[in-house]
C-alpha positions as CSV (number, residue, x, y, z in Angstrom):
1,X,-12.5,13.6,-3.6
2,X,-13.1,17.0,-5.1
3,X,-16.2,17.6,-6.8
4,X,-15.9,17.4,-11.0
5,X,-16.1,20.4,-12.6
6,X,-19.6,22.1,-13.5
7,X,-20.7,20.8,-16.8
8,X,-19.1,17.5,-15.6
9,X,-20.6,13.9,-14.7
10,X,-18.3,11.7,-12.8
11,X,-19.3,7.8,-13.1
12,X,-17.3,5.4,-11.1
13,X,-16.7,2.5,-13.0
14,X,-15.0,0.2,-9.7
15,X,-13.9,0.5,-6.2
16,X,-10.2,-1.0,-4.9
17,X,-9.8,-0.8,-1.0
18,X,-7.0,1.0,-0.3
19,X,-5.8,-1.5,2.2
20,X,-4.9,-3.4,-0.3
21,X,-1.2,-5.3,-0.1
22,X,-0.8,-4.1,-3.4
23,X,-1.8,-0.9,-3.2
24,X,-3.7,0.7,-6.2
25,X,-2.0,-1.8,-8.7
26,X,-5.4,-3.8,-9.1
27,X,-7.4,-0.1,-9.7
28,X,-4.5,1.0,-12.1
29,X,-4.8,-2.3,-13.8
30,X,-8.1,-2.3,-13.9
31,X,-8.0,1.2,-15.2
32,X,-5.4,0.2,-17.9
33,X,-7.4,-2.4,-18.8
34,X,-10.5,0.2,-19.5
35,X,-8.3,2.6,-21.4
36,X,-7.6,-0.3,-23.6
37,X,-10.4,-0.9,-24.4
38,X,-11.4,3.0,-25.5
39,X,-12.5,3.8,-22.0
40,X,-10.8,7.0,-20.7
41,X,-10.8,5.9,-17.0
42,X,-8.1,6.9,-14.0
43,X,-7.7,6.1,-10.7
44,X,-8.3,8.7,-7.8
45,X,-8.2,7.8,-3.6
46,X,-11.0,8.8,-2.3
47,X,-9.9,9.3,1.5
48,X,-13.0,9.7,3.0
49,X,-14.2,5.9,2.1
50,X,-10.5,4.8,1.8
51,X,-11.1,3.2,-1.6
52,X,-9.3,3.5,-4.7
53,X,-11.6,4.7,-7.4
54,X,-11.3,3.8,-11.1
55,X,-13.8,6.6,-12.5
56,X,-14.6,8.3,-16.5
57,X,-15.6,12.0,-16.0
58,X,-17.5,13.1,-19.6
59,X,-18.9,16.5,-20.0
60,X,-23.0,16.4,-19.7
């Protein structure tokens, strides 16, 4: 996972294990489910730990 962008904090919100049978559908629900709810989350893989991330990135 790249770092965010200076002038940007990354929170992550929940962590999906990639291995998942269902692949990122439970982060991308999760996500949606967020964004619903006025969140502005997304999903990014973070390789390195192999985990789905569901993450908000606001400027600081």
């Amino acid at each position: 996972m790249t770092p965010p962008p200076a002038g940007v904090t990354r929170t992550v919100l929940e962590r999906f294990d990639a291995g998942h049978p269902r692949g990122s559908w439970p982060a991308e629900g999760f996500a949606a489910e967020q964004r619903r709810r006025g969140v502005p989350a997304r999903v990014v893989m973070d390789r390195d730990s192999g985990y789905f991330l569901v993450i908000v990135e606001r400027a600081s």
